[in-house]
N, C-alpha and C positions, 0 to 999 in steps of 0.2 A: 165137564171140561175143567173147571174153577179147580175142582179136590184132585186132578192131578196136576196143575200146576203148581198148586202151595204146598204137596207134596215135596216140592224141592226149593222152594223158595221162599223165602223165612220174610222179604219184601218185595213192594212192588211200584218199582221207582217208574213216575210216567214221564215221558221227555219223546222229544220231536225233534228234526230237524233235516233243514234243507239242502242238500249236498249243494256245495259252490252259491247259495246265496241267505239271505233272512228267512227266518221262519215266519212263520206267519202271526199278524194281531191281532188282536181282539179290539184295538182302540185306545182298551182301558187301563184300568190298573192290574189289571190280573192277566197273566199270560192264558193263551187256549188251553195248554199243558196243563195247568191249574184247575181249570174248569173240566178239561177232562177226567185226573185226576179225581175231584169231586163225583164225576159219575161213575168210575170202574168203581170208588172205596163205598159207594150204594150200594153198588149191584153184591159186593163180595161180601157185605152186611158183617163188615168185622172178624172176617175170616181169614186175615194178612192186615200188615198194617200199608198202608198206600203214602208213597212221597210223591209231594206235588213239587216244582221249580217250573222257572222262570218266570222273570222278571221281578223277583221278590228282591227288591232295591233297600226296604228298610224295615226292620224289628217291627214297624206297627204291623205292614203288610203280611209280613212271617204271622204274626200276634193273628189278625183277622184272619187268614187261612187256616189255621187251626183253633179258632176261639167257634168258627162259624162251623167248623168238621168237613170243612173241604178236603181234607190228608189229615193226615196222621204226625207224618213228618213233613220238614221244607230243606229243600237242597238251598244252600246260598252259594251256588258254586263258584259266579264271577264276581259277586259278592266281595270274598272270600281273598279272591287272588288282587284285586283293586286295595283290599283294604285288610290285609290277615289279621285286625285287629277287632274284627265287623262283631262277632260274637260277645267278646268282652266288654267291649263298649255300648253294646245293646245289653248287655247284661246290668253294668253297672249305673244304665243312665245318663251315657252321654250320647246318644243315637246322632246326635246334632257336628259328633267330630266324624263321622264316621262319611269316608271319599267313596263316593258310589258310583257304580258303576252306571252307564246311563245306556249300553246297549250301542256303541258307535263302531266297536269292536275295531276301533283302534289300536287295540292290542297284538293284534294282529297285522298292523301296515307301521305301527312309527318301532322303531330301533331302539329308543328311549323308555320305550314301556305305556302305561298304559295312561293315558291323556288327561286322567281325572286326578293325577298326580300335578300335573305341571300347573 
């Protein structure tokens, strides 16, 4: 089954999600998607590269997902849209200015945008 899906797809981004409400927690630091993630990029023993996301709030976390070979790649998606500057700034070493998202998805109910602003 594996060799003809990667047949046509060159990645394999893992993501989940709840119609009309939250996905589900692990608790911890690491979204389920992550840890999933970590088991399809086993089972496919290097045969596609695997993206793991969510909940990946800050460069260490990104760092540890891939330093441990949970994924290959990390999506920072809300990351990303909180703080378009999230990359550069984990890049350069200032991880400490970087407005993070916390999951309240407020983005979605305030007008003014996204709350880790304010």
């Amino acid at each position: 089954m594996w060799g003809k899906v990667l047949d046509r797809h060159a990645f394999i981004h893992v993501s989940a999600g709840v119609p009309g409400g939250q996905p589900p927690t692990a608790g911890g630091e690491l979204s389920p998607t992550v840890l999933l993630a970590e088991g399809i990029r086993q089972r496919l023993q290097g045969l596609a590269p695997v993206i793991g996301v969510g909940k990946i709030r800050t460069p260490t976390t990104a760092r540890k997902i891939l330093a441990e070979g949970m994924a290959g790649l990390v999506a920072v998606g809300r990351g990303l849209l909180t703080d378009p500057e999230w990359l550069e700034k984990a890049r350069t070493g200032r991880e400490d200015e970087i407005h993070q998202c916390h999951g309240f998805r407020g983005c979605q109910h305030h007008a003014g945008g996204c709350p880790a602003w304010r």
